[in-house]
N, C-alpha and C positions, 0 to 999 in steps of 0.2 A: 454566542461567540464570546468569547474570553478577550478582555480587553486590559491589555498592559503597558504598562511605565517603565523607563529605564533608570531612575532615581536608584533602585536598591540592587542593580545586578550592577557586578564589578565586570571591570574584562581587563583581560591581557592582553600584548602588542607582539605578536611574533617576529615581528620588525617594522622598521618604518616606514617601508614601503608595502605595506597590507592591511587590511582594514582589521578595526578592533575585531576578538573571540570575546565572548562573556560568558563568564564564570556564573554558571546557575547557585541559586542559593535555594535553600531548602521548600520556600513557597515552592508551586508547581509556576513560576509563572515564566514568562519566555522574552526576549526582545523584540523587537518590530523585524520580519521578514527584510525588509528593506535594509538592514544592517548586516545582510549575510557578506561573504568575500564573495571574490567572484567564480569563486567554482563552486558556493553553495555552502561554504561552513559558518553558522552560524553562532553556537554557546557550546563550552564542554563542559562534564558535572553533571550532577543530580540524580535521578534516579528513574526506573521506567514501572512506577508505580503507575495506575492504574488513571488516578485522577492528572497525572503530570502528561500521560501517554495523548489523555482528551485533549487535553488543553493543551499539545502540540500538535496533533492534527487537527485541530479548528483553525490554526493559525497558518496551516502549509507546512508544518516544521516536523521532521520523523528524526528515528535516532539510525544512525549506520555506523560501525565500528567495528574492530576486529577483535577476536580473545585476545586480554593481554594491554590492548588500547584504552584512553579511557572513552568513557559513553561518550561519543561524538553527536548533535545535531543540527541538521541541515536543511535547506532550503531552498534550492534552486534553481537560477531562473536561466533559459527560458525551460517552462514547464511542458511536458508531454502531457498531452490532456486525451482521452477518448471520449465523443460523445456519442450513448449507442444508438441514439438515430442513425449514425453516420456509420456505425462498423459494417465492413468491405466484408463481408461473406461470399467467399471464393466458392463456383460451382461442387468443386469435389468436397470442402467441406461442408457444404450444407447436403450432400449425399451423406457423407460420412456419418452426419449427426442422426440422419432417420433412419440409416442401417441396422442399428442393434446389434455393431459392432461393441460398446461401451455400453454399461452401467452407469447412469450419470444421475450422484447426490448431492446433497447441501447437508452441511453440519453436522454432517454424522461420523465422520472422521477428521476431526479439527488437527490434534495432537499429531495425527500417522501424515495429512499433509505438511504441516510445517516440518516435519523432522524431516519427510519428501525433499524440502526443497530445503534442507542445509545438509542432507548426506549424499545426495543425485550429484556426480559429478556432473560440469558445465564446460563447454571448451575454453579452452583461454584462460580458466580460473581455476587458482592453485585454496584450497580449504575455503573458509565459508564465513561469514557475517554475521548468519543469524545463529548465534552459541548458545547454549542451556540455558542462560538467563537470558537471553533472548525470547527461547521459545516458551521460557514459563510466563515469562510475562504476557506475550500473545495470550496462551492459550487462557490464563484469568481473565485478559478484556474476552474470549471467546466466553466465559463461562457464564461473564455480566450482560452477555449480549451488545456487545462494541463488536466483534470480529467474526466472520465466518469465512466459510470454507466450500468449494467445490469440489468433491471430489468424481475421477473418471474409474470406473472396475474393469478389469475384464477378467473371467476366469473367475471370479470370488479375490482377484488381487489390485491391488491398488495400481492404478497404472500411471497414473498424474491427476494432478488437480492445481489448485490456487486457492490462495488466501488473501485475507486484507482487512482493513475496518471499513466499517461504515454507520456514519454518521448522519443523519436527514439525508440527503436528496445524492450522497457522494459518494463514491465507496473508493477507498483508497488504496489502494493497490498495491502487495507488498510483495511476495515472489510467484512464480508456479512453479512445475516439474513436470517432467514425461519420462517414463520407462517405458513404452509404447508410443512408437512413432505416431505421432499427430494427440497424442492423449490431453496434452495444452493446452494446444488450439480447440478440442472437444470440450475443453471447462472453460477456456474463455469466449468462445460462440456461445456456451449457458449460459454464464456470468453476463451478458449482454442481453441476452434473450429475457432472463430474470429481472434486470434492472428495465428493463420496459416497459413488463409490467408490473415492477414494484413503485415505479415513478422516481428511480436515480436517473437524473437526469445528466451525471457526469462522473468517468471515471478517471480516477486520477494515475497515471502511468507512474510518476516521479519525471523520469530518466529517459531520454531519447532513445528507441533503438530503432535501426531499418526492419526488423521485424514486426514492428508493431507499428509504424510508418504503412506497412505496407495494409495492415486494418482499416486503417482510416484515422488511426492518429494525428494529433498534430501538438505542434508546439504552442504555447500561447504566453505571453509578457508577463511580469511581476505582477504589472497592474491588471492586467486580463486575469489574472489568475486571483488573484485576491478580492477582484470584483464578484468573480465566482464564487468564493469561499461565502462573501457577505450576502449573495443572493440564493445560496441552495443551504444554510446552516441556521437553525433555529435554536429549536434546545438541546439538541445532544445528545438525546434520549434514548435509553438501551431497548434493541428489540428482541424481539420472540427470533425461535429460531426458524431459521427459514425450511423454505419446502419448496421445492419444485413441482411445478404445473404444465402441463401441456400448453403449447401457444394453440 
């Protein structure tokens, strides 16, 4: 776990009535979660180098922003948390998944999912967050072994998957996609199924939705959430790339 001071980070005041932003400085290092505003904004600045990337999610903290914006990081509480003991696998999807309707990988398409889920249009939302420098940066922690990927086939075509980091025991969860209805839900039933028995023992959603409510998600407090960080995070350590196993 990365453990930091607020002595050398400066911040700004957007007004008086909102809690300090802090301006990142060149160290990778971050402020204390507990300093976020309250819709989750924590420091702007810096950079989504590789080592600065870790050492924000150790701490709860990721970057969201739009082209054009500068690098925003946030932190939010209350947290969406999955734990996959507890994911709700609906009858039709756990049919769905021993069909061999889907082709279902790991890490063998890191690059083709992340551009998946900033070029797949999404209702209700006009362009995208994760930009070019967004997805290179991913895809270098994918390269180091920080970030992977699930992807769903059908036909020899990509049809959805997800991505995310993962860190010891967490995996942090960053978008999915479907061009095939249910394609999703067929990498995030893997993605669960995988983490079982990889020994994650908790996935980190960010962001509430009633989609993922409906899994078995749930919300959990600053402090719940940070207890977690302290109890499923050790070294940090890059892994091998993953494979998929039959349960």
């Amino acid at each position: 776990m990365v453990k930091v001071g607020l002595t050398h980070l400066p911040f700004i005041f957007p007004s008086l009535d909102r809690m300090p932003v802090f301006r990142l400085i060149d160290e990778p290092i971050f402020p204390f979660p507990e300093f976020a505003e309250p819709d989750g904004l924590l420091a702007v600045g810096g950079d989504l180098h590789p080592a600065r990337l870790i050492a924000a999610y150790s701490m709860g903290i990721f970057p969201w922003f739009s082209a054009g914006d500068p690098l925003l990081w946030w932190s939010p509480a209350p947290r969406l948390v999955l734990y996959p003991a507890e994911f709700h696998l609906p009858r039709r999807l756990k049919r769905l998944l021993t069909s061999g309707a889907f082709t279902i990988t790991a890490d063998t398409a890191f690059a083709e999912v992340i551009a998946g889920c900033a070029t797949t249009p999404r209702r209700g939302e006009n362009g995208t967050w994760i930009t070019a420098e967004m997805q290179q940066a991913y895809i270098r922690l994918h390269e180091l072994g920080f970030a992977h990927s699930i992807e769903c086939w059908q036909g020899g075509q990509l049809a959805g998957g997800l991505y995310g980091v993962c860190l010891d025991r967490i995996f942090f969860g960053e978008s999915m996609f479907t061009r095939i209805t249910n394609a999703s839900k067929v990498a995030l039933a893997t993605l669960v199924q995988h983490a079982l028995r990889m020994g994650i023992t908790l996935i980190d959603c960010q962001m509430t939705t009633g989609h993922l409510l409906r899994f078995g998600a749930r919300e959990l407090s600053r402090t719940a959430f940070q207890a977690q960080l302290r109890a499923c995070l050790d070294q940090c350590l890059p892994q091998k790339k993953w494979h998929l196993s039959q349960p």
